[in-house]
N, C-alpha and C positions, 0 to 999 in steps of 0.2 A: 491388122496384124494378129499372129498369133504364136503362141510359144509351142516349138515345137523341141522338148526335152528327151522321147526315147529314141532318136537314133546315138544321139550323146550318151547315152546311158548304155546302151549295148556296144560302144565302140569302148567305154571305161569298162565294161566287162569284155569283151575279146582282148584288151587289153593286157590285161590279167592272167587271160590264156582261162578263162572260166565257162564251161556250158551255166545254162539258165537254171538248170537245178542247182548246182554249187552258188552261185551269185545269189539267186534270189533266198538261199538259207542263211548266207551273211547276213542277208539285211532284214529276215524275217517276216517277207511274203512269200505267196506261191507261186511257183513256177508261171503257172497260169496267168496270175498277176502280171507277174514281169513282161510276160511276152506280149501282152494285151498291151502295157506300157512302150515296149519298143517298138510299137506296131502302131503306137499313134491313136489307139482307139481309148487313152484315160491316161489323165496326168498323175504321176506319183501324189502321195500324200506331204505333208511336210514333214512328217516322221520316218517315212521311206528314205525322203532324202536327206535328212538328218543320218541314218544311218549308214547312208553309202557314203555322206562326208567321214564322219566318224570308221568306219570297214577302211575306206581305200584313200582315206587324209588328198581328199579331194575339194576344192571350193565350188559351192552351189552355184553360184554365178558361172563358173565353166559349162557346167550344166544346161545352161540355160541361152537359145539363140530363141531369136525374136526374127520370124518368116514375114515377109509382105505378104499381101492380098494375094500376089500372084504366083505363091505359093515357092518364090527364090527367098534362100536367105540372105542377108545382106552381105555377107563370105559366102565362097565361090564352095564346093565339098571339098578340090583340094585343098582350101587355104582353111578349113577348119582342120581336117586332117594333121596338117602340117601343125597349127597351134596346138593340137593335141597332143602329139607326139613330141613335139618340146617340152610342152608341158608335164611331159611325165619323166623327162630324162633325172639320171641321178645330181642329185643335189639341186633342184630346182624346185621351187616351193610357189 
């Protein structure tokens, strides 16, 4: 298994309605950064994600899907979709 956090992390930025330069200045990396993160190729820092909790009052654990060997996650892309976008509805914490 492996943790796979930047597509979660660029769907909490399109979210927002944010390109990768505005998003990655909230949280105080480079763009370059960022992209390299949602692209799979480096995991944020714990300070990265400290920040984007703090920017976008988001829980780290959302952030976080755990992929099998065979490279599915254990939710379907709709059904993370879908808990995404509840989870950001008003007044839901």
């Amino acid at each position: 298994m492996m943790i796979n956090i930047g597509p979660n992390i660029r769907r909490l930025r399109k979210l927002n309605i944010m390109n990768q330069v505005e998003f990655s200045s909230k949280i105080g990396i480079s763009q370059g950064n960022l992209s390299e993160i949602e692209q799979g190729n480096c995991n944020p820092s714990f300070d990265t994600l400290l920040a984007i909790k703090k920017q976008f009052n988001c829980n780290i654990d959302d952030l976080i899907i755990i992929v099998k060997s065979n490279n599915s996650s254990v939710l379907s892309v709709g059904e993370l979709s879908m808990i995404s976008n509840y989870r950001f509805l008003d007044g839901l914490d």
